[in-house]
C-alpha angles and dihedrals in degrees: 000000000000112000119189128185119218154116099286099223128160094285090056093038085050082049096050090044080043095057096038088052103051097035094227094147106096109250100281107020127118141210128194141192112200108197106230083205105052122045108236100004111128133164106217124193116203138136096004092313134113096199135175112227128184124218124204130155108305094347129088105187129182113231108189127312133270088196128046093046103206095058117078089331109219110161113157120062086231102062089054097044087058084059095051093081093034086053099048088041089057097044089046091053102024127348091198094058083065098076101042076053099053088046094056096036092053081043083075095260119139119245098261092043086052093052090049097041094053097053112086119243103256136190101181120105132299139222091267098044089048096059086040088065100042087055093051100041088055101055097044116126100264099021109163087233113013119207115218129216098271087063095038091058083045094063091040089057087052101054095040085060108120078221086082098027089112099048099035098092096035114096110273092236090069094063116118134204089245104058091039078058095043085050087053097054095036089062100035084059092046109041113003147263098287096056085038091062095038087053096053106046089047086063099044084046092054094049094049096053094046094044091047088035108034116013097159099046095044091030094222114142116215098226094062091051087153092156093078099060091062112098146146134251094198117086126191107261114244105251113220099180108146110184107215112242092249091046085064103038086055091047085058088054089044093052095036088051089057092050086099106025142053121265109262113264088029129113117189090093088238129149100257090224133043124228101230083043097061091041097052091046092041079055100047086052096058094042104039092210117143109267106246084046101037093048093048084085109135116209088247105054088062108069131139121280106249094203100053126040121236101019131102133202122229112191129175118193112247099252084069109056121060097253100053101240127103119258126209120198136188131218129211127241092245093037092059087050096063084034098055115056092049096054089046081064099049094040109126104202089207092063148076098207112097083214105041128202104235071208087071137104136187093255088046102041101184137169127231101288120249091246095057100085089050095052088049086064089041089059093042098052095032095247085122086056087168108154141170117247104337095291108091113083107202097222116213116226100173084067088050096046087050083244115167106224115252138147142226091266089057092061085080093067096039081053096058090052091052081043095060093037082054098056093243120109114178091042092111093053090051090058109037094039130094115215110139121076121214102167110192135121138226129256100160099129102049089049123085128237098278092044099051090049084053091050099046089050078056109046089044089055089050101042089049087046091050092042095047092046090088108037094172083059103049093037095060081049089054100050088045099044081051092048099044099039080041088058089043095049106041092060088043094054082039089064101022127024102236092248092073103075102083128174135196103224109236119227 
């Protein structure tokens, strides 16, 4: 066997005809031509044929002939160097799918119109319809294992990713392991382990539920079940930042200072922080609640304890929190002094949240989104250096305050130390956990004025009576919610004086 590396170009392509023709090559012997340009693409000369063969991995696949010339014509090094990626696209995804290709492409077809030739015509679902109905299905009244709105955004996410723009309105039953695969790595690079594998495993959780649910409709069969054997072998690394008590409390002063100026570096002329921004983070840091949760507070659910002076109760509905319960919280006395002024600021009249959206309408009532409070530490410490033509410089003053970066989620580790030095152990549990169940859902917007008095007396007397019916529990709440905000608070009046923090009410 004689094996040359080149760029195959027309002479080599006359000598390979040349040698085909004339049968000079003893029986058994074989010449080939390796293309230096293109990976695998090879011209190969045996038994009276100049063929193109494509080699990938474990496969070694003949794509048309240079020589004879009335069987799967391919002449010029170009046009097979325009197969080499469709080929190993198609054994990567279904070698049998190469063949039904080859047929229609030789058949004078171009490359698109072969790809397209050779699927079936389907009416079973597609990727979208099948989310669309695993999302339905699991939140049917009597579903077997009900999914509730945090996971359903989740899977909308998902399917909204521009990752799976190009197969989410294909028939499910097309998709291939290799661009399941493809889909993996795109958003890893993009956006990280962590949305990669939570991509991944909503799709294969959708396919699963609509081939063991609903084989005819989605036409998945159930003994070809492929999408479970894609995996990952990256996992989402354990993050053990733990912001120190005074790095926070100097982050609050950061944050408050840039309520009336512009950020340093930047040029709009813009407050660098918005009012209902600061109030909603100062609010995640003395609760401790994760941010998408712990901003889905409507006006109504905080409200003063009647049965103790000074505190107030914060609730959110269970399908709110992760664990499905509703969680009731109080709120010391100190800690509603510094909380409710600035509520009171970023109170929109017009709305129901407790931390409105200024994106909102009436039409569109929304909360504060969940991503908010952590842009409000990106623009702080320079990581959101969005500027406007070159000439803005994000300035980091983190960096200047000798501030260690950390985020919201990270409070809940910084709580449980507070928590130990406290003498109180399973503080952190008290405050983050969701035991009491409250189920019932909101009306608010469909009820009139009177109506909707009548209903908040009435949700405030249930939600105390269900708080107080366990006074051990919310006594250990309230002890750890004092100590924790105590701790906040003492290293905030230490650097500011709490007058300082002073806030224009939006409309």
């Amino acid at each position: 066997m004689t094996t040359e590396r080149v760029l195959i170009g027309e002479s080599h392509i006359k000598a390979a005809v040349k040698i085909a023709q004339s049968g000079e090559e003893p029986p058994g012997k074989i010449h080939i031509y390796s293309d230096t340009r293109t990976q695998g693409l090879r011209l190969v000369v045996q038994k009276n044929k100049a063929s193109w063969v494509v080699k990938y991995r474990e496969w070694s696949k003949v794509v048309g002939y240079a020589w004879p010339e009335d069987e799967r014509p391919l002449k010029a090094a170009s046009a097979a160097r325009e197969l080499v990626p469709i080929v190993k696209g198609l054994l990567d995804e279904d070698p049998v799918q190469l063949e039904p290709f080859l047929v229609a492409r030789h058949a004078g077809r171009d490359n698109k119109s072969a790809i397209a030739e050779m699927r079936p015509v389907l009416t079973t679902w597609t990727i979208r319809e099948c989310f669309a109905h695993f999302i339905e299905a699991r939140t049917a009244a009597g579903a077997k294992k009900p999914i509730g709105g945090k996971y359903i955004e989740e899977l909308n996410r998902t399917l909204h990713r521009p990752e799976l723009a190009k197969i989410v309105d294909e028939p499910a039953t097309l998709l291939k392991r290799g661009q399941l695969e493809k889909i993996r790595d795109d958003v890893e690079k993009s956006k990280g382990v962590s949305p990669s594998l939570k991509a991944l495993s909503n799709v294969k959780n959708v396919l699963t539920y609509c081939c063991t649910h609903q084989s005819g409709k989605s036409g998945l069969d159930h003994r070809d079940m492929w999408w479970n054997l894609v995996s990952s072998d990256k996992q989402v690394k354990a993050r053990d930042r733990k912001p120190e008590i005074l790095d926070i409390a100097k982050t609050l002063v950061l944050a408050a200072e840039y309520l009336h100026k512009p950020l340093p570096g930047r040029l709009d002329g813009k407050r660098g922080v918005r009012p209902n921004v600061f109030a909603a983070f100062f609010w995640l840091v003395l609760t401790c609640q994760r941010a998408d949760a712990g901003l889905s507070l409507l006006r109504a659910d905080f409200y003063p304890d009647e049965r103790e002076e000074g505190w107030y109760l914060a609730a959110w509905d269970e399908g709110v929190m992760k664990a499905g319960k509703t969680h009731v919280l109080p709120i010391p006395p100190r800690a509603a002094l510094h909380l409710l002024p600035l509520l009171e600021a970023a109170k929109n009249s017009q709305s129901k949240w407790a931390f409105a959206s200024e994106r909102g309408t009436k039409d569109k009532d929304i909360h504060v989104n969940r991503s908010a409070p952590l842009a409000l530490i990106g623009r702080l410490s320079a990581k959101n250096t969005k500027t406007k033509g070159g000439k803005e410089v994000a300035v980091d003053l983190f960096a200047e305050n000798n501030i260690a970066y950390w985020t919201p989620h990270d409070l809940r580790r910084a709580l449980t130390d507070v928590m130990d030095a406290a003498g109180i152990p399973g503080g952190s549990s008290a405050i983050l956990a969701h035991e009491i169940k409250l189920s019932e859902r909101l009306g608010l917007d469909a009820m009139s004025d009177a109506q909707r008095t009548e209903w908040q007396a009435q949700r405030v007397a249930k939600i105390t009576r269900l708080a107080y019916g366990n006074p051990q529990h919310l006594g250990l709440k309230k002890r750890s919610m004092k100590a924790w905000s105590d701790a906040v608070l003492d290293a905030l009046e230490a650097l500011q004086p709490p007058e300082a923090v002073e806030l224009e009410a939006t409309a």
